[in-house]
N, C-alpha and C positions, 0 to 999 in steps of 0.2 A: 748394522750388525754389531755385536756385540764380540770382545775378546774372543768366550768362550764358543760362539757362534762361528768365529772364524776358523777356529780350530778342530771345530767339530766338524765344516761342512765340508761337503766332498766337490766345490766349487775350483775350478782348474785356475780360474781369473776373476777378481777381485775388480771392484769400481772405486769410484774416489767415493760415493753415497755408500759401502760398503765398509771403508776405511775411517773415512772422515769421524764416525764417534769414537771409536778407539782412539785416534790420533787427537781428539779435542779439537775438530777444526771444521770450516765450513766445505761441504768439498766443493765448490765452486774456485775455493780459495786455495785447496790443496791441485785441483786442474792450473792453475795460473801460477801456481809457482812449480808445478812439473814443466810447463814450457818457456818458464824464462829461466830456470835454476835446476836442469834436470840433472846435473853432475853433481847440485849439492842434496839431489832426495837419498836418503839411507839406503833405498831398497829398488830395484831393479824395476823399471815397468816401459813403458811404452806406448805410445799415443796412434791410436790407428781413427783415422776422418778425425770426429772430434772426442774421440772417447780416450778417455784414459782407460790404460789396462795394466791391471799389475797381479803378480803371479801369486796367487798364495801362498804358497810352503818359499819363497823368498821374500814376503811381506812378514811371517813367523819369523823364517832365521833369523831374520834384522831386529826382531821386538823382541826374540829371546836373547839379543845380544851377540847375532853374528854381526860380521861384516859384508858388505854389501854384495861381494864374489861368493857368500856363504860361508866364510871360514870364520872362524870363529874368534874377536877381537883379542883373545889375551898370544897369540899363537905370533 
């Protein structure tokens, strides 16, 4: 998907093949470093069997410049 694809869509949960070209990265590569570095990913998600899931509108907050609880970094 694309930026504006993400923001336009009315998708609850987001995948790492969703994320991955915005973020510039493979998402095989963005899954393996959710489960060895998941304290250091920006944005809130969650691994359920083997799927990465991550929230939309806290996948935005984080790329508009929140912080990871959603507040916003300059606060």
């Amino acid at each position: 998907m694309t930026w504006e694809e993400i923001k336009a869509s009315d998708k609850l949960i987001l995948t790492a093949q969703d994320v991955a070209p915005v973020l510039q990265c493979d998402p095989q590569t963005l899954r393996l470093s959710v489960r060895q570095q998941k304290d250091l990913i920006g944005f809130n998600c969650c691994i359920i069997g083997q799927t990465l899931r991550i929230p939309r509108m806290a996948f935005i907050k984080w790329m508009e410049g929140g912080n990871k609880d959603g507040s916003s970094k300059d606060r």
